[in-house]
MIKOL-897403 format. One record per residue (C-alpha): residue in three letters; y, z, x. Coordinates in steps of 0.05 Angstrom, whole numbers, plus 5000, padded with zeros to 4 digits. Layout:
N
ALAYZX;...
% end
This chain:
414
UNK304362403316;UNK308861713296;UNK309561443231;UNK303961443175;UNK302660713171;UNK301160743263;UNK296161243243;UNK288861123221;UNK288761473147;UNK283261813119;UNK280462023050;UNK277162703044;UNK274562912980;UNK274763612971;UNK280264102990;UNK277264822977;UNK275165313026;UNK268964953051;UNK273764293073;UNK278064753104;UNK276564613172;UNK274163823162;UNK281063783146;UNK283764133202;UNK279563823246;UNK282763133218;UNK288563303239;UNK287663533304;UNK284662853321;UNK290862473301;UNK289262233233;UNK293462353166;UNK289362663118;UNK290162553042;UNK285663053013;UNK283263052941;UNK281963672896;UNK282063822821;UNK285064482833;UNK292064442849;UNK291565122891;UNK285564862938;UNK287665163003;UNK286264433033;UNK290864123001;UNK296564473047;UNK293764193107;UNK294263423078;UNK298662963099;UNK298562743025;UNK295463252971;UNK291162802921;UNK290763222853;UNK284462952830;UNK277363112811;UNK272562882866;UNK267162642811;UNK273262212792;UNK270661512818;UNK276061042783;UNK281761392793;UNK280261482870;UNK278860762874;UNK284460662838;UNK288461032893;UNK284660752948;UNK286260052932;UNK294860222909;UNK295460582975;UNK290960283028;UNK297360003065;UNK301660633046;UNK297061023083;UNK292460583130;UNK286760823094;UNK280660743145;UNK274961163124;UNK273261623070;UNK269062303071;UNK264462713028;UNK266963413040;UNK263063652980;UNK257563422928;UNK261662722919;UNK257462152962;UNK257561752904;UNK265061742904;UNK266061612967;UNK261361032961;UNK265660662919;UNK272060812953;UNK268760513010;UNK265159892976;UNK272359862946;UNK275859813011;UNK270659473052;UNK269860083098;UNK264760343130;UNK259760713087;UNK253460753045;UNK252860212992;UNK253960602925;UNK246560492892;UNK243460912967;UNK249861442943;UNK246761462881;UNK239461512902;UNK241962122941;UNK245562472892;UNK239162362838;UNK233962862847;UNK228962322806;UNK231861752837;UNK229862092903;UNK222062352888;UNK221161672851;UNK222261322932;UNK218561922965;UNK212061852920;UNK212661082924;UNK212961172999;UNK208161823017;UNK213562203048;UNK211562933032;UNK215063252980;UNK213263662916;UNK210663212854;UNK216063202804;UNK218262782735;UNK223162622701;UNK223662912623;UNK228362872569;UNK224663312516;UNK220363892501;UNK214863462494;UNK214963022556;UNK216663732598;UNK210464022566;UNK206063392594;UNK208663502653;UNK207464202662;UNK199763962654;UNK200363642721;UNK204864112758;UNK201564732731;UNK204065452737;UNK209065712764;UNK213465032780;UNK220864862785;UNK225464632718;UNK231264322759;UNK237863902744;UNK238263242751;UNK244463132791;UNK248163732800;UNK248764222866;UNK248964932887;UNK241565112843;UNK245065012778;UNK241964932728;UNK235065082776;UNK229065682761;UNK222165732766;UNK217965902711;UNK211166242709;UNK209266212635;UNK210365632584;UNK214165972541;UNK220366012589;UNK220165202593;UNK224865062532;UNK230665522553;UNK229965302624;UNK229364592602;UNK236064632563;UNK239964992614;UNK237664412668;UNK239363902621;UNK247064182604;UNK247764152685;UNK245463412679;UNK250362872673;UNK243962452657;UNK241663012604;UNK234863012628;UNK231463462679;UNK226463502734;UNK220163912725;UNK217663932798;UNK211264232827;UNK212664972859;UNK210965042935;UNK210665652970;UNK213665683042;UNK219865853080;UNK225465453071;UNK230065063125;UNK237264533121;UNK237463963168;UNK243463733197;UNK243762913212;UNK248062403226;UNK246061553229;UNK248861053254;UNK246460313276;UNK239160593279;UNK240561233320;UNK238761843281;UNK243762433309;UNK240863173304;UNK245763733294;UNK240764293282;UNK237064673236;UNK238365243203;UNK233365803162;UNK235565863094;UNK233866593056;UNK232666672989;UNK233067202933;UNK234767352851;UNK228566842835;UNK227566582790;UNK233566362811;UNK233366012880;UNK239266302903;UNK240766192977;UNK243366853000;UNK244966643061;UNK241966313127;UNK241166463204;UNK243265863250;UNK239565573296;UNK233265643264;UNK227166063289;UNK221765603286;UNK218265313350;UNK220664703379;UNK214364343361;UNK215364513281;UNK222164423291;UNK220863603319;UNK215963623257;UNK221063793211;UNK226763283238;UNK221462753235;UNK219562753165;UNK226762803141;UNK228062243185;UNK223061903138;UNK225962083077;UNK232361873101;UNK229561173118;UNK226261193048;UNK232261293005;UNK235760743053;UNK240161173080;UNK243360813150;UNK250061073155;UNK254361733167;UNK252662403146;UNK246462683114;UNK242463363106;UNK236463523074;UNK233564133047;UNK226164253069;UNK220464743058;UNK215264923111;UNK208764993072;UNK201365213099;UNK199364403099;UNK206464243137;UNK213664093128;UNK215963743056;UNK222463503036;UNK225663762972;UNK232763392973;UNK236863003015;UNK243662842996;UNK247862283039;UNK253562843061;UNK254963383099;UNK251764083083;UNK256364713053;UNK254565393050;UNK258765423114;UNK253465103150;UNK256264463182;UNK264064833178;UNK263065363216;UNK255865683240;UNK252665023275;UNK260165033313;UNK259465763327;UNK252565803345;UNK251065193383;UNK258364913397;UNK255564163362;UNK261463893318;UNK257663493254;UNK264863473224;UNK268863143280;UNK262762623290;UNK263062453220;UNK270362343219;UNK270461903277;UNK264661483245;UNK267861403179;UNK275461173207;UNK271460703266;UNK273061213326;UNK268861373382;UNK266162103372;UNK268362583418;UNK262662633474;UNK262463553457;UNK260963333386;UNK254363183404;UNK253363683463;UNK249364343454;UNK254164793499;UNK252465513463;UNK245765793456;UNK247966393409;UNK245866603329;UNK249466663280;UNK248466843207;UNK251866623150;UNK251167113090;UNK253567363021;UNK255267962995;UNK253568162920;UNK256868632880;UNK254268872820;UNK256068372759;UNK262468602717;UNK270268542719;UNK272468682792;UNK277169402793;UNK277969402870;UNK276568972935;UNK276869323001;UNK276369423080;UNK276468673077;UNK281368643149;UNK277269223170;UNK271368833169;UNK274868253207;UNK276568683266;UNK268268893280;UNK266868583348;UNK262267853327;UNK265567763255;UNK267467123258;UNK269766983184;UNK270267283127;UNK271166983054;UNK271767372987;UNK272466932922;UNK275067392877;UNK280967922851;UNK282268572809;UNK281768232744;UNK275667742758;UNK268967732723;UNK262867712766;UNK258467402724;UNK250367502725;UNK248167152794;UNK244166462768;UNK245665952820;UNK249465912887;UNK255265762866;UNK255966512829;UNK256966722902;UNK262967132915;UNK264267432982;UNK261067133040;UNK261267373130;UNK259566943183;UNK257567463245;UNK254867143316;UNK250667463375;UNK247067283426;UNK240067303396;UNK237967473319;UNK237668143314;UNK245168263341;UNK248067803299;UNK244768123234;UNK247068783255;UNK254068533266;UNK253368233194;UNK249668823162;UNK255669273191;UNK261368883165;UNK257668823095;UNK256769613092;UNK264469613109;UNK267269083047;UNK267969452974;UNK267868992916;UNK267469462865;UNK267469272791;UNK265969482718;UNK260869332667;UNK263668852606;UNK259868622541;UNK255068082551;UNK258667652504;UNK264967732545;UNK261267442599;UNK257666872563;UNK264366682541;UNK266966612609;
% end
C-alpha cells in the first residue's frame, strides 16, 4: 500500500461496531485510517492504521491531534462515524478540509437550533420550544397540548426522549431530558401521529445524492424506541419523492451543503414532516450494512471519497439489488444475563446476514428507555418483505438471552 505519508489519511471518529465496516471500507480503498474511540476495546480500533484513544465529543484534543499530525499522517478528510458532526467540523475548519462549517455542525446536532430554522422557514415539522424550567415547560405544554414529546436537547439514540399524556408526568420527564442535555434544557415538542421513515443523503456542490429510505418500527412508548427497520421502504414512489423533497428542504434550511446527512421523518395524514436531521451518516445499521445489502448503494464509500477529495466509486451510487432486508433487535427480559445461546446457529439460517449481541453472562440488561438499551440485534434479507421477516423472525426464535431478575436499586445504580 507504500508508505503512510504517499497515502491520503483519514480521520474517523468512532471505532465501535457500527464503524466497523466504514473503516474497513477505508481501507480497502487505499487510505490509512486513524480511528478514534473512548473505549480502548472498540473493535475498530484494530482495523486502524493508527488507533486514536479518545472520546469523539472530544473537540480540542482531536484538533489538537489533527493539527500535531497532519504531515505524520497526510490527514485529508475527516468522518462522522457516529453522533460527532460537530467534531468533525472543527477538525476540518482546523485543517482547512473539506467539510461543514462548525456553526451548520452545530445547528444539526441542536434539536432547538434546528426547529428554530424550520419554523423561521415553513418547512413542516412538529412545533416545539425550548425550556429550562418547570414553569416555561408548563407554558409550553399550553401550546402543544396533550399527549406531546419531552425531548433532549442534543443527545442521540431517544435518550433522554418520552411522550407524556398527562401533566403530571412533565417534571420527571423534564429532568431526565435535561440530565441528557449538555445545554441542560429540553425540547417540549408537539406529538404527531404517523408512521415513521430515515432518509439517507449525501450533498455536494448543489447535487443532492439519494441513498434510500428506510421504514423505521417502533415500540416500549412512551419510549420511542426504534425496534428495528425494513429497508427499502414500502411507501409509493410518489410519497417516497414527497418525502426526499421536504428533507431536501430542511437540509437547505439548516445550510447544510456538504457530505453526509440523514433525517428522521414522520408521514402524517396532512403529509410528510421532518423531526431531525443531523449532518452524518445514519446508525442503527442502516447506512453499514442494510442499504448495501438491500439495494447494493454504498453511502459509506461515497462519503469517504468526498471527505479525502476522491472521486466516488461509480457502484456507490448505482441501485444494482432490488431485495429487503430488515434490520431488527432482540429483547430479553431486563435482569443480569445467566446464558446467551444458538448465537452461530442462528448465523448459519439461509438470509442471516449479521448478527450482533452486546452483552455477556454477568451483564445487566437494564429497563429498555431509549435505543441505545438495545442489546442483540439480526440483519436477515429476501427477496420481498415478507421473506426477509420470516428469515429474521426464525433466527430471533433461535438466539437465547436468558437472564435473572435483580433489585431495582441494583439497576439504578448501574
Amino acid at each position: 500500500m507504500g508508505n503512510i505519508a504517499e497515502r491520503k489519511g483519514i480521520m474517523i471518529l468512532g471505532a465501535g461496531i457500527m464503524q466497523v465496516p466504514l473503516i474497513r471500507k477505508a481501507n480497502d480503498m487505499g487510505l490509512f485510517v486513524i480511528a478514534s474511540d473512548k473505549n480502548p476495546g472498540a473493535p475498530g480500533l484494530k482495523l486502524a492504521g493508527h488507533p486514536l484513544i479518545l472520546d469523539i465529543k472530544d473537540i480540542k484534543g482531536h484538533v489538537a491531534f489533527a493539527l500535531a499530525n497532519r504531515e505524520r499522517f497526510n490527514i485529508s478528510g475527516v468522518v462522522a462515524g457516529a453522533d460527532c458532526a460537530v467534531t468533525a467540523a472543527f477538525v476540518s475548519e482546523a485543517l482547512g478540509l473539506p467539510g461543514i462549517p462548525v456553526d451548520v455542525a452545530e445547528r444539526s446536532n441542536n434539536k432547538w437550533l434546528m426547529k428554530q430554522r424550520w419554523l423561521r422557514d415553513n418547512v413542516a415539522t412538529p412545533w416545539a420550544e425550548e425550556v429550562s424550567s418547570l414553569t416555561e415547560a408548563r407554558k409550553a405544554l399550553r401550546k402543544t397540548g396533550l399527549p406531546c414529546m419531552v425531548k433532549a436537547i442534543d443527545n442521540a439514540a431517544s435518550r433522554g426522549s418520552r411522550r407524556i399524556d398527562f401533566e403530571h408526568e412533565l417534571e420527571e420527564a423534564l429532568i431526565d431530558a435535561k440530565n441528557h442535555s449538555t445545554t441542560k434544557t429540553a425540547l417540549i415538542e408537539e406529538y404527531v401521529e404517523g408512521v415513521e421513515q430515515s432518509v439517507e443523503m449525501m450533498v455536494n456542490d448543489g447535487v443532492h445524492h439519494r441513498f434510500g429510505i428506510v421504514d423505521r418500527h417502533f415500540g416500549f412508548m412512551p419510549f420511542p424506541i426504534e425496534v428495528g427497520h425494513t429497508n427499502p421502504s414500502g411507501l409509493d414512489l410518489a410519497t417516497q419523492e414527497r418525502i426526499y423533497r421536504l428533507v431536501i428542504g430542511a437540509a437547505e434550511s439548516l445550510g447544510i451543503g456538504f457530505g453526509p446527512y440523514k433525517a428522521d421523518t414522520i408521514l402524517t395524514k396532512k403529509g410528510p414532516m421532518v423531526l431531525e436531521l443531523p449532518a452524518r451518516m445514519s446508525g442503527g445499521f442502516h447506512s453499514q450494512y442494510t442499504t448495501p445489502l438491500a439495494t447494493g448503494l454504498e453511502p459509506q464509500k461515497a462519503a469517504i471519497a468526498l471527505a479525502v477529495g476522491m472521486e466516488a466509486p461509480e457502484e456507490a451510487f448505482t441501485e444494482s439489488r432490488s431485495g429487503v432486508t430488515v434490520c431488527k433487535a432482540v429483547f430479553p427480559e431486563p435482569g443480569m444475563v445467566k446464558a446467551v445461546s444458538n448465537i452461530d446457529r442462528a448465523r448459519m439460517i439461509r438470509g442471516v446476514n449479521e448478527v450482533f449481541v452486546l452483552v455477556r453472562p454477568g451483564d445487566v440488561i437494564p429497563r429498555y428507555r431509549n435505543c441505545a438499551d438495545r442489546v442483540c440485534y439480526i440483519i436477515a434479507s429476501g427477496q420481498c418483505r415478507a421473506e426477509a421477516e420470516t428469515i429474521w423472525r426464525k433466527a430471533a426464535s433461535m438466539i437465547k438471552i436468558e437472564t435473572q431478575p435483580v433489585l431495582e436499586e441494583y439497576e439504578t445504580a448501574l
